[in-house]
N, CA, C and O atoms as a GROMACS GRO file, in nm:
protein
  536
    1UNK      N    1   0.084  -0.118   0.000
    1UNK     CA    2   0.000   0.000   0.000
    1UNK      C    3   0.089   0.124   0.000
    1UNK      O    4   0.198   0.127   0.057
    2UNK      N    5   0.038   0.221  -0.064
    2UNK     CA    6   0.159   0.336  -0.100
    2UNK      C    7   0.085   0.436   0.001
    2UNK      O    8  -0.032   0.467   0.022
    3UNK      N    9   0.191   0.466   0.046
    3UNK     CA   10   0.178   0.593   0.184
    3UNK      C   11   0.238   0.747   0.118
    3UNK      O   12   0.306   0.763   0.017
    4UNK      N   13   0.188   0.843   0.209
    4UNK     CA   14   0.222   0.991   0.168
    4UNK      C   15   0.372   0.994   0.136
    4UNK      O   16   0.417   1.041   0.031
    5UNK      N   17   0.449   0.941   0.236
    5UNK     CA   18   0.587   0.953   0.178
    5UNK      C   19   0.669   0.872   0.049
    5UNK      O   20   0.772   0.902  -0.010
    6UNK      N   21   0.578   0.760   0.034
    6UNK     CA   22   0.639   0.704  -0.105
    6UNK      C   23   0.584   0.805  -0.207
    6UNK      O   24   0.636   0.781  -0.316
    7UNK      N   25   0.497   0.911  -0.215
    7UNK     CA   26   0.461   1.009  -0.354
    7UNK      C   27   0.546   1.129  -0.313
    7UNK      O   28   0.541   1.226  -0.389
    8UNK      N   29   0.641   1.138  -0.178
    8UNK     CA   30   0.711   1.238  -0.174
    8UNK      C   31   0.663   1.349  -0.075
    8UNK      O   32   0.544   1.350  -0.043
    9UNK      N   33   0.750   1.444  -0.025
    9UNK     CA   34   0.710   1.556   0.070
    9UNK      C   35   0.527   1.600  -0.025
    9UNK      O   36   0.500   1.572  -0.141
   10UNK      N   37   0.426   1.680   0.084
   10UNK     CA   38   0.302   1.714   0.004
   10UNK      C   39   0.295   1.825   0.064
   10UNK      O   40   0.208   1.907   0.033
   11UNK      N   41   0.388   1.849   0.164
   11UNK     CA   42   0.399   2.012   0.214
   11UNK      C   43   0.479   2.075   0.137
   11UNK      O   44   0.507   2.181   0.192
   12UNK      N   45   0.519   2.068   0.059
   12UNK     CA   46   0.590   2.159  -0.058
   12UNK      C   47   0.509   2.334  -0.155
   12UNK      O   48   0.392   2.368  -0.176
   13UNK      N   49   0.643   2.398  -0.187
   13UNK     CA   50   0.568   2.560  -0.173
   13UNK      C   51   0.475   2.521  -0.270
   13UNK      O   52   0.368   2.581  -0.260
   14UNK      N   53   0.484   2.412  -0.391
   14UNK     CA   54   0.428   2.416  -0.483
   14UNK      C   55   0.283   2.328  -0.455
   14UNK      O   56   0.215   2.315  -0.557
   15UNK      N   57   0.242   2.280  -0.361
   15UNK     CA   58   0.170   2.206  -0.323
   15UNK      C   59   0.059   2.295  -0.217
   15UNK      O   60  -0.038   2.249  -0.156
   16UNK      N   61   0.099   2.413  -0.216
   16UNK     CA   62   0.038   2.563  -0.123
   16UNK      C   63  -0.062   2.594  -0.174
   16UNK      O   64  -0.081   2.615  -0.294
   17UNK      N   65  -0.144   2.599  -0.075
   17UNK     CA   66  -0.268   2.721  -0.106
   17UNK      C   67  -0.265   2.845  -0.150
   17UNK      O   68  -0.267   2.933  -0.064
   18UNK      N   69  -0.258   2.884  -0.285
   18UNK     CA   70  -0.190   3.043  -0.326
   18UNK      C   71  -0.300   3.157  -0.280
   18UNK      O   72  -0.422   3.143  -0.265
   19UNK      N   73  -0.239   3.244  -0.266
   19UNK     CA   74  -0.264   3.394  -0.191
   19UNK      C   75  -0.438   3.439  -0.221
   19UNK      O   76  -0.470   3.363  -0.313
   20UNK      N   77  -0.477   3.468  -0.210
   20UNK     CA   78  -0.631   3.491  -0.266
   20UNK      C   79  -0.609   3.617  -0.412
   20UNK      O   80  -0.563   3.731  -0.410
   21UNK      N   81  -0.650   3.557  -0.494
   21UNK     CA   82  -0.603   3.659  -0.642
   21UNK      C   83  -0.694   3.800  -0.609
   21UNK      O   84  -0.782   3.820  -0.524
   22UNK      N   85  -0.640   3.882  -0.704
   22UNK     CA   86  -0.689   4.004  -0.682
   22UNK      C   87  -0.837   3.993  -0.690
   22UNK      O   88  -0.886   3.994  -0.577
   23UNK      N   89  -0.923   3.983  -0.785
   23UNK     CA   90  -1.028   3.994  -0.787
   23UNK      C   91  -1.085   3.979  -0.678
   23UNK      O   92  -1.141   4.078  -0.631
   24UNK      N   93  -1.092   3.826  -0.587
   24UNK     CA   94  -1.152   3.772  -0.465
   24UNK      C   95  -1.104   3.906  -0.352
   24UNK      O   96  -1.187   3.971  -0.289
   25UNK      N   97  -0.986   3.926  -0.347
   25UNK     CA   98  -0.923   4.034  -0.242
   25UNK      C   99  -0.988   4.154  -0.242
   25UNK      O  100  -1.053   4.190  -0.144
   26UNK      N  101  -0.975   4.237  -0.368
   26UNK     CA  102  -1.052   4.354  -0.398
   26UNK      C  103  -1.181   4.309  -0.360
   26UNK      O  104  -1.182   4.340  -0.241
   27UNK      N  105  -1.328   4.237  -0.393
   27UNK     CA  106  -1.412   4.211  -0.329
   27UNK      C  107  -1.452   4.201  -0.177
   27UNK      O  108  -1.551   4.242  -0.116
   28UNK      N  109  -1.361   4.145  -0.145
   28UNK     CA  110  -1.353   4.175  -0.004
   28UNK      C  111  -1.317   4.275   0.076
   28UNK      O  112  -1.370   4.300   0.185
   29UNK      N  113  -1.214   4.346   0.016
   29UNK     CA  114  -1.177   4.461   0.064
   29UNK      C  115  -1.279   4.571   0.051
   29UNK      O  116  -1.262   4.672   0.119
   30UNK      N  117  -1.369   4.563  -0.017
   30UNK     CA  118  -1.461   4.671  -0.089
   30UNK      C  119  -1.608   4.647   0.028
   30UNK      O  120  -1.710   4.716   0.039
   31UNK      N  121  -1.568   4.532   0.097
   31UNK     CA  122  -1.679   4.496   0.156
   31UNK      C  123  -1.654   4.546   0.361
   31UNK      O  124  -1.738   4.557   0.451
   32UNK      N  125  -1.505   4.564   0.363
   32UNK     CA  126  -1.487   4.624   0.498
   32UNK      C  127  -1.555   4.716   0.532
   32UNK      O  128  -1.602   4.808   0.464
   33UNK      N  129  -1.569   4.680   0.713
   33UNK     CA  130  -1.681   4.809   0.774
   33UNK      C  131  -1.793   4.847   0.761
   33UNK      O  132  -1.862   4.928   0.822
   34UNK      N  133  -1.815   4.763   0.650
   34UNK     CA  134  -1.981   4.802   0.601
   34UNK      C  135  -2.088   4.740   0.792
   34UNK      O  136  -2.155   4.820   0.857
   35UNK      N  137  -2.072   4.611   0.826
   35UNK     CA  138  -2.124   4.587   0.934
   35UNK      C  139  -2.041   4.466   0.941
   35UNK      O  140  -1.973   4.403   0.860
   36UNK      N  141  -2.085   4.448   1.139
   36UNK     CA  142  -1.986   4.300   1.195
   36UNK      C  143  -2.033   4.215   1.109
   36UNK      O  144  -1.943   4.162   1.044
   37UNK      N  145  -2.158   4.174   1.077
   37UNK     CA  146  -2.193   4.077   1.004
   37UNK      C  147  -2.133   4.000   0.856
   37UNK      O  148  -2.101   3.895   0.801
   38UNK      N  149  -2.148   4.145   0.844
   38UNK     CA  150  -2.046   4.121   0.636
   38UNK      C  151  -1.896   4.114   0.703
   38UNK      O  152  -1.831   4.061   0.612
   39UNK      N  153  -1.805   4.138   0.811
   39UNK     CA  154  -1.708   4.124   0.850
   39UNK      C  155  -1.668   3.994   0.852
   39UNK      O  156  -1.565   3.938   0.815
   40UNK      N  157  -1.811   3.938   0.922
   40UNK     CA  158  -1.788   3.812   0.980
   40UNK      C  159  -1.793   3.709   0.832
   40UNK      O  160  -1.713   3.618   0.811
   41UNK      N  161  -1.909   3.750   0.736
   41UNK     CA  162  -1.908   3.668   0.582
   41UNK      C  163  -1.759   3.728   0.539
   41UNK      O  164  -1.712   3.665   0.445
   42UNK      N  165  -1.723   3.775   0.559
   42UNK     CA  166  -1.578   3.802   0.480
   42UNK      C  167  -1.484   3.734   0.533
   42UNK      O  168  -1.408   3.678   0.454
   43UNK      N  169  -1.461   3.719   0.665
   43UNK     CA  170  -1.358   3.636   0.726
   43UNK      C  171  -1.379   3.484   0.688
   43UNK      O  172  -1.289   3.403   0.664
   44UNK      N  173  -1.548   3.455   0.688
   44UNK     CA  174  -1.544   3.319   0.625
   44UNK      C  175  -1.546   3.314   0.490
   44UNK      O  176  -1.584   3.200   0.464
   45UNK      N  177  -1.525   3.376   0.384
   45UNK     CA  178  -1.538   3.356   0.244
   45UNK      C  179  -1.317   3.355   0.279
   45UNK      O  180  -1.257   3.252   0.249
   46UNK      N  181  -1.260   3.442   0.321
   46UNK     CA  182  -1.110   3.413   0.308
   46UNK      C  183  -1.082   3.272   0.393
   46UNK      O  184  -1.001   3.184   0.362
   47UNK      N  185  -1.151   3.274   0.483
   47UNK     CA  186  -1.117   3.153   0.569
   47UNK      C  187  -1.123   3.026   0.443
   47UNK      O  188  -1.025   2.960   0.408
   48UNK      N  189  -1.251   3.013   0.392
   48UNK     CA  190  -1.266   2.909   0.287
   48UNK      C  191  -1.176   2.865   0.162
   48UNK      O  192  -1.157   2.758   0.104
   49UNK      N  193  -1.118   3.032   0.145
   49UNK     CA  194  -1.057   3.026   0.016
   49UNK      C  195  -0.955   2.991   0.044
   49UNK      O  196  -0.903   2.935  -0.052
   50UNK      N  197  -0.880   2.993   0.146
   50UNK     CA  198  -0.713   2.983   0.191
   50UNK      C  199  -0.734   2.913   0.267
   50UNK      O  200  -0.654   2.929   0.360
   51UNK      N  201  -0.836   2.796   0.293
   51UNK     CA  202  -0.771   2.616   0.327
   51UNK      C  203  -0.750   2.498   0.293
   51UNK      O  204  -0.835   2.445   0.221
   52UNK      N  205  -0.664   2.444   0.323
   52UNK     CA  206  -0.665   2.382   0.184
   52UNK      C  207  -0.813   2.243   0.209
   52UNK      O  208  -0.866   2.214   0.316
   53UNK      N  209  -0.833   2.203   0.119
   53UNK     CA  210  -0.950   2.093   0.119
   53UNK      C  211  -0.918   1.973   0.051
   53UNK      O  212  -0.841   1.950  -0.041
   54UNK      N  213  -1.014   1.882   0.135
   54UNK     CA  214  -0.991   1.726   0.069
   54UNK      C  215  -1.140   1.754  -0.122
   54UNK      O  216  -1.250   1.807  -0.128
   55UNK      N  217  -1.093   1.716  -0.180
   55UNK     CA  218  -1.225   1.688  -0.334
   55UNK      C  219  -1.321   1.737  -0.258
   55UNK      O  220  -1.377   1.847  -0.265
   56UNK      N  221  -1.350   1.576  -0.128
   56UNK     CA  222  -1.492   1.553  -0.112
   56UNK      C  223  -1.547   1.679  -0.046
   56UNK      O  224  -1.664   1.715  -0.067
   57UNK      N  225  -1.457   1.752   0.040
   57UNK     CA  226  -1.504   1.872   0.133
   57UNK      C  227  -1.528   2.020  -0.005
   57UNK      O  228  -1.583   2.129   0.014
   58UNK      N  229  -1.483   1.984  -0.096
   58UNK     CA  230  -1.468   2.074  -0.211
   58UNK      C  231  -1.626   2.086  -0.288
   58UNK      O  232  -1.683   2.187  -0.331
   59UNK      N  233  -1.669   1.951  -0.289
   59UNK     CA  234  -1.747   1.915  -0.386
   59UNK      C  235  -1.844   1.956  -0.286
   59UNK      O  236  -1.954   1.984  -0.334
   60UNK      N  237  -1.830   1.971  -0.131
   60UNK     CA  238  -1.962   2.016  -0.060
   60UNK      C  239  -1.991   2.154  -0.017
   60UNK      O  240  -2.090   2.202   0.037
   61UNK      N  241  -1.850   2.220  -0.063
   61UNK     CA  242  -1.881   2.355  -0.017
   61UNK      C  243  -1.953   2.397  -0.184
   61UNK      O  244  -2.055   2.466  -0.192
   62UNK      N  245  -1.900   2.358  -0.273
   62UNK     CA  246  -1.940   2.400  -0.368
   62UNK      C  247  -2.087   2.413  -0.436
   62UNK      O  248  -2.131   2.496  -0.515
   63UNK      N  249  -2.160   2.277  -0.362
   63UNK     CA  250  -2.243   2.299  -0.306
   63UNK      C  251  -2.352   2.383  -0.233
   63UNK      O  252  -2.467   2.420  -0.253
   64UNK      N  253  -2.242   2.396  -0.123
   64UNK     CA  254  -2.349   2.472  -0.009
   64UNK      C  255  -2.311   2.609  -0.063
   64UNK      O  256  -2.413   2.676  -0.047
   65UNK      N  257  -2.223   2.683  -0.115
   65UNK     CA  258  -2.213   2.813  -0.143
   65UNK      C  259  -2.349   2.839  -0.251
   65UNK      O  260  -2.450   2.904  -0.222
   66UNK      N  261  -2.326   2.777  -0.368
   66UNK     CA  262  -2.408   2.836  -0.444
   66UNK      C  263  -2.473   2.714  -0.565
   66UNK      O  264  -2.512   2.736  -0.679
   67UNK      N  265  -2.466   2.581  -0.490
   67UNK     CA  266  -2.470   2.452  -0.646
   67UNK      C  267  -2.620   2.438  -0.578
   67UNK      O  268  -2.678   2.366  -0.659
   68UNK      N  269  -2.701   2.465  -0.487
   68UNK     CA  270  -2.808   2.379  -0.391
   68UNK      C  271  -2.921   2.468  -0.427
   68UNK      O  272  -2.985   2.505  -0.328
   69UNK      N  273  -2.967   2.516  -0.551
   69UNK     CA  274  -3.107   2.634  -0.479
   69UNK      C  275  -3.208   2.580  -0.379
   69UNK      O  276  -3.252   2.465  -0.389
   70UNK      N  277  -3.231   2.637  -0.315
   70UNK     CA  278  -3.317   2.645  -0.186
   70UNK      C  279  -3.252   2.575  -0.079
   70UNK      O  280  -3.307   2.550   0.028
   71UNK      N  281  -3.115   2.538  -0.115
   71UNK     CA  282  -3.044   2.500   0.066
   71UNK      C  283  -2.880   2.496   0.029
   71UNK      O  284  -2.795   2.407   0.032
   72UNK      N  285  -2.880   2.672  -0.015
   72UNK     CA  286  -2.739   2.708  -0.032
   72UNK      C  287  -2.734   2.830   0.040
   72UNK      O  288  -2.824   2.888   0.100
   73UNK      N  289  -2.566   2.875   0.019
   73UNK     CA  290  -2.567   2.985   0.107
   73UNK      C  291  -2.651   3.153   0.000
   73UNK      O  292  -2.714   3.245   0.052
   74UNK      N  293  -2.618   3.136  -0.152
   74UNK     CA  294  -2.700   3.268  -0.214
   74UNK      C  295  -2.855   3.205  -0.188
   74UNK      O  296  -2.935   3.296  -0.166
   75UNK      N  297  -2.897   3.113  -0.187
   75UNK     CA  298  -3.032   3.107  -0.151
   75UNK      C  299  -3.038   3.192   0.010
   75UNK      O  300  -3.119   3.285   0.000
   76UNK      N  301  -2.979   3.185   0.143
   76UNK     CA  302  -2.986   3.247   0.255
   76UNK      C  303  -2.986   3.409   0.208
   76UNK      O  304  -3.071   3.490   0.244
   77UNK      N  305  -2.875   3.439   0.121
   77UNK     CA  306  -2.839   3.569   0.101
   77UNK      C  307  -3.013   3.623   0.067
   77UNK      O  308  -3.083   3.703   0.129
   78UNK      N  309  -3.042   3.545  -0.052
   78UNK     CA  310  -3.160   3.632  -0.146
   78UNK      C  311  -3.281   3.616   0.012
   78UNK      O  312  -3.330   3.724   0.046
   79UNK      N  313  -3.307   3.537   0.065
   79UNK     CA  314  -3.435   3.535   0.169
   79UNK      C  315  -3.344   3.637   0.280
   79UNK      O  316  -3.417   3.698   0.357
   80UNK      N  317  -3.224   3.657   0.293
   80UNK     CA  318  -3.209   3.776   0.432
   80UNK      C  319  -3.246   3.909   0.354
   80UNK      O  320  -3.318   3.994   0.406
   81UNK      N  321  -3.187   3.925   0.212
   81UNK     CA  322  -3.216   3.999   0.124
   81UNK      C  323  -3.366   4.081   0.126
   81UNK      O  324  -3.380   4.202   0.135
   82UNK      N  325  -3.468   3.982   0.115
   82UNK     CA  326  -3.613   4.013   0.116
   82UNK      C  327  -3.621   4.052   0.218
   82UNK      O  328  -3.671   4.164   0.222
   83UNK      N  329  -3.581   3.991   0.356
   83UNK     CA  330  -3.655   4.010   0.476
   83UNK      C  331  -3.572   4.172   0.563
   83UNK      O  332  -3.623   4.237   0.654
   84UNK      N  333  -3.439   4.197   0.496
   84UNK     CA  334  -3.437   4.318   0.512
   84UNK      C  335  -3.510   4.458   0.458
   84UNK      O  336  -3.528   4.569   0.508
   85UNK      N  337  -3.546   4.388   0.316
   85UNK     CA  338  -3.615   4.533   0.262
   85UNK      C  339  -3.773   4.509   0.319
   85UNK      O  340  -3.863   4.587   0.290
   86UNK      N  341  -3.787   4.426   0.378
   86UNK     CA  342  -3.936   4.415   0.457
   86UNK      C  343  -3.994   4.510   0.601
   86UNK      O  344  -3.975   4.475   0.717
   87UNK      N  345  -4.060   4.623   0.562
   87UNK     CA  346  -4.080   4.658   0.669
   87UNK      C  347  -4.125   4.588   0.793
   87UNK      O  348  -4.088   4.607   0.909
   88UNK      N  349  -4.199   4.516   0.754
   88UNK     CA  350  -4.254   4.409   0.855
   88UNK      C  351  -4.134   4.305   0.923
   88UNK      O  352  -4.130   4.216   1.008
   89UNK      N  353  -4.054   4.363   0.845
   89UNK     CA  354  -3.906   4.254   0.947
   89UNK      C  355  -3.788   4.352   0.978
   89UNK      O  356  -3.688   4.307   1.034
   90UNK      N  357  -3.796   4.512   0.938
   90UNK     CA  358  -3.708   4.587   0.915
   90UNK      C  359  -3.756   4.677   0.978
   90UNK      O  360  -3.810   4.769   0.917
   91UNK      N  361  -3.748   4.676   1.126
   91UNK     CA  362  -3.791   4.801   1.175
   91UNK      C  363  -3.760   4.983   1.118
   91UNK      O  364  -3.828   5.084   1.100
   92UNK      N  365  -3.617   4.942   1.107
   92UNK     CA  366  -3.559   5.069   1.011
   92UNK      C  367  -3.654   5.127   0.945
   92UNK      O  368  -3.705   5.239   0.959
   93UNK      N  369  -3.680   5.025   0.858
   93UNK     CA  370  -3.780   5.115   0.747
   93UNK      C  371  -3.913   5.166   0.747
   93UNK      O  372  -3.968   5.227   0.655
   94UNK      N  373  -3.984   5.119   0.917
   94UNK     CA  374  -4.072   5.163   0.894
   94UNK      C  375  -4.128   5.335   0.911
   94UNK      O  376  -4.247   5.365   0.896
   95UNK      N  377  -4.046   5.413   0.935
   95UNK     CA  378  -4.025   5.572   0.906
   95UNK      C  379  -4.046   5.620   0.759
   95UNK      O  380  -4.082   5.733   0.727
   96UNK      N  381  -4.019   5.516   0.674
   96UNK     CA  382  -4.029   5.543   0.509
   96UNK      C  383  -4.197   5.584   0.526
   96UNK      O  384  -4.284   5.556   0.609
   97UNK      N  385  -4.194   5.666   0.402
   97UNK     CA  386  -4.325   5.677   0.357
   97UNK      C  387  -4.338   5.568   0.240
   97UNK      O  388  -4.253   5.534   0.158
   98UNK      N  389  -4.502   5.511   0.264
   98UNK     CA  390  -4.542   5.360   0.247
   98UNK      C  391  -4.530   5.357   0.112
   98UNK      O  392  -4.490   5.246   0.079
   99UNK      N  393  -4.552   5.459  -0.022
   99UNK     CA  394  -4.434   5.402  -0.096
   99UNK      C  395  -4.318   5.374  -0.126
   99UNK      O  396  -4.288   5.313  -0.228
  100UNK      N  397  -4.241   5.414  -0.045
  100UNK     CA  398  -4.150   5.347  -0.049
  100UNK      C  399  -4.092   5.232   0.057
  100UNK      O  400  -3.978   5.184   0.064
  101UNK      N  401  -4.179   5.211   0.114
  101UNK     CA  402  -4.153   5.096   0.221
  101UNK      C  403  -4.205   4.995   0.102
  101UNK      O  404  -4.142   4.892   0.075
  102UNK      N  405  -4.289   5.021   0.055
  102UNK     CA  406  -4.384   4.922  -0.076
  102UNK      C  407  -4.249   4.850  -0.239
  102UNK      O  408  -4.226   4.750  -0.307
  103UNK      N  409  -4.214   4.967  -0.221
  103UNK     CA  410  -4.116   4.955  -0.334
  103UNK      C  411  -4.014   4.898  -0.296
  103UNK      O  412  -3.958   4.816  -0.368
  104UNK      N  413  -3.970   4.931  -0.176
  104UNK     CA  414  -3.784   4.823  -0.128
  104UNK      C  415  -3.827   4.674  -0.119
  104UNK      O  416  -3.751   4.580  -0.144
  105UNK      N  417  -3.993   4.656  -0.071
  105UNK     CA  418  -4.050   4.555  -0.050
  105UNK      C  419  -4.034   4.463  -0.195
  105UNK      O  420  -3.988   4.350  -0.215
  106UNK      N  421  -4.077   4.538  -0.260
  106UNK     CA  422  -4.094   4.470  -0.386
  106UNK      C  423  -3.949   4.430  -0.446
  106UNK      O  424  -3.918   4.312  -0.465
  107UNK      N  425  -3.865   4.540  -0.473
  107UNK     CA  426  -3.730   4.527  -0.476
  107UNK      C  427  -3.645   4.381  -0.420
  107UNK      O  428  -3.577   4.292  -0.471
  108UNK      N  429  -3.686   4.410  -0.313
  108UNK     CA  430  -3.596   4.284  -0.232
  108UNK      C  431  -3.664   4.158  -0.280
  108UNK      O  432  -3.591   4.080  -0.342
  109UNK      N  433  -3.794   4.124  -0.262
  109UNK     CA  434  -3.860   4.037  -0.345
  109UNK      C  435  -3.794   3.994  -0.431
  109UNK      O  436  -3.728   3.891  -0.434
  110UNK      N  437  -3.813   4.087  -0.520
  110UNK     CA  438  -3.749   3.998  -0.673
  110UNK      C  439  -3.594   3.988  -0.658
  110UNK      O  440  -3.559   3.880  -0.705
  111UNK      N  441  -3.478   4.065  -0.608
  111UNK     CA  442  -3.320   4.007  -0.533
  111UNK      C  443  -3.348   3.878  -0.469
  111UNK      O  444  -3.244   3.820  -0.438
  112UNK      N  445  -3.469   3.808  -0.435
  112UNK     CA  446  -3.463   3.676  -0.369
  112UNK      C  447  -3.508   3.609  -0.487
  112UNK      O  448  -3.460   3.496  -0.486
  113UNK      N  449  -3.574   3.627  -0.583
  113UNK     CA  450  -3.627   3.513  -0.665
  113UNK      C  451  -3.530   3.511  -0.766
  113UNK      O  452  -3.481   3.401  -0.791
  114UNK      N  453  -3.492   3.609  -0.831
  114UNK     CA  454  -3.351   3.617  -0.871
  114UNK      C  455  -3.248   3.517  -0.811
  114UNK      O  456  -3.211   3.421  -0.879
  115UNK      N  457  -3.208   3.533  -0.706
  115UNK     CA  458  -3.082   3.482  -0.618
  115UNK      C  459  -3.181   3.359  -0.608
  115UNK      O  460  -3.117   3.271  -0.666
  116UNK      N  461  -3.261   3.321  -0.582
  116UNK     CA  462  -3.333   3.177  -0.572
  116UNK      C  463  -3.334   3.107  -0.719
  116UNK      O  464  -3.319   2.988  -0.692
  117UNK      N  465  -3.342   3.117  -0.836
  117UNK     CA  466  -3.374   3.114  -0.978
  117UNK      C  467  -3.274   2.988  -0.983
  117UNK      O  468  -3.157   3.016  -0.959
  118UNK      N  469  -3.304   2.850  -1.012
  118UNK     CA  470  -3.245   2.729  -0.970
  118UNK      C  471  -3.112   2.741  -1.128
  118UNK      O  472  -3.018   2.663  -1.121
  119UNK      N  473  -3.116   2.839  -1.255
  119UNK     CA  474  -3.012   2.863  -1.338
  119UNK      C  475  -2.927   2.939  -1.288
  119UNK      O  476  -2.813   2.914  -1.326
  120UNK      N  477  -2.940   3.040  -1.203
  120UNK     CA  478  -2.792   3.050  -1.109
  120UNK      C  479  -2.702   2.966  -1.053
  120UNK      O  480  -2.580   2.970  -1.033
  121UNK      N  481  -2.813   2.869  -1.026
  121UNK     CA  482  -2.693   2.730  -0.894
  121UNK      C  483  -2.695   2.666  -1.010
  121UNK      O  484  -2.574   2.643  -0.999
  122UNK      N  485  -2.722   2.615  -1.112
  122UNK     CA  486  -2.660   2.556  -1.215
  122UNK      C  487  -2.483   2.515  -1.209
  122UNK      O  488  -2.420   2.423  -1.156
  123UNK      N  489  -2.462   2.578  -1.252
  123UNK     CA  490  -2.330   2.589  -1.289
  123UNK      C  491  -2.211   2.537  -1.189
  123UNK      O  492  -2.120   2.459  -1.218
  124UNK      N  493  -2.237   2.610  -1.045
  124UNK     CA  494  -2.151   2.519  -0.898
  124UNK      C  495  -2.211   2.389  -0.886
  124UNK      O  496  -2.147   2.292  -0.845
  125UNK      N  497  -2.349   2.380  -0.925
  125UNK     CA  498  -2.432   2.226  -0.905
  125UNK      C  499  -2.325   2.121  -1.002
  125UNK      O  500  -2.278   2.016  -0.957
  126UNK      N  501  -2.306   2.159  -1.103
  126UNK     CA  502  -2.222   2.076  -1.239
  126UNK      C  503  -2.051   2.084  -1.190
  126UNK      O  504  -1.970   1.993  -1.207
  127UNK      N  505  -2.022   2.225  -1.123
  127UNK     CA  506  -1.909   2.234  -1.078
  127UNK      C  507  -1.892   2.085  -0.994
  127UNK      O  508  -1.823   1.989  -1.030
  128UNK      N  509  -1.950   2.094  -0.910
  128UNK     CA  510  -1.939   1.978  -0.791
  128UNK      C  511  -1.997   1.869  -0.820
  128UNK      O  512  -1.965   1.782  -0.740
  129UNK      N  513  -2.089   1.825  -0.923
  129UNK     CA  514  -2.082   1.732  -0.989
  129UNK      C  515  -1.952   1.641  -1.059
  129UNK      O  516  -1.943   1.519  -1.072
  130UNK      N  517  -1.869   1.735  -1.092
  130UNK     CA  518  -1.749   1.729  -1.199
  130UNK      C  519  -1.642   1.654  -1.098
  130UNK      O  520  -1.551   1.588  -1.148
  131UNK      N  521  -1.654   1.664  -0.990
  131UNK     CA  522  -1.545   1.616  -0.925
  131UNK      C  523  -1.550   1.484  -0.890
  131UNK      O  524  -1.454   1.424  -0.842
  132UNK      N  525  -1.717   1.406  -0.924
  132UNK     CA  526  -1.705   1.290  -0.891
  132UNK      C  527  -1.740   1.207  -0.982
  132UNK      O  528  -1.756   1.085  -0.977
  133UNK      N  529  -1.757   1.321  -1.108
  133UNK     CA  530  -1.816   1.316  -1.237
  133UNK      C  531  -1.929   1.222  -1.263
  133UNK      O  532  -1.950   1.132  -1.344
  134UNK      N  533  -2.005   1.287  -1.144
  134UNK     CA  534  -2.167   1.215  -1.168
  134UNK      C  535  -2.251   1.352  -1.230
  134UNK      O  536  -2.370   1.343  -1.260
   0.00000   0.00000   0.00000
């Protein structure tokens, strides 16, 4: 039976989790201070990106981020989405005058059916398919 050391050192630089590329970085960076909350989704979107993973743990985040409509994480986004522009869940807003408490309402609405729309998760669904190529 062949063990880690008969394929050689696997801690090697070239065998590293590389740096988070600009794009992912700038995104995140663009997202500081806004609130603890998005602090806290930001620490876990770098946390995710810079560990390293086994396939199978790969094929499940890929998954739960965005392959699952209705039990992924942009499915959570689009329903916190709605339920913030909801006066009825958004105390904030209820000072608006009721058209426009009516309109963010509606707004956020469709940012959830959108972000719910099962051709968005397409694509991570096939992503994470691909790895076990079912």
């Amino acid at each position: 039976m062949a063990t880690a050391d008969s394929y050689g050192p696997v801690h090697t630089a070239g065998n590293a989790v590389p740096p988070l590329d600009d794009d992912l970085a700038g995104a995140l960076e663009d997202l500081a201070g806004v609130h603890e909350g998005i602090d806290l989704i930001r620490d876990g979107i770098r946390l995710l990106a810079l560990t390293r993973h086994t396939a199978d743990e790969t094929q499940t985040l890929l998954a739960t981020l965005a392959g699952s409509a209705g039990a992924d994480v942009i499915t959570a986004i689009g329903h916190l989405v709605a339920r913030l522009a909801n006066a009825d869940h958004n105390p904030a807003l209820r000072t608006l005058p009721l058209d426009a408490q009516k309109a963010t309402q509606r707004h956020g609405e469709q940012a959830a059916f959108h972000l719910n729309n099962p051709d968005l998760h397409q694509p991570a669904s096939e992503a994470s398919a691909a790895i076990t190529g079912t």
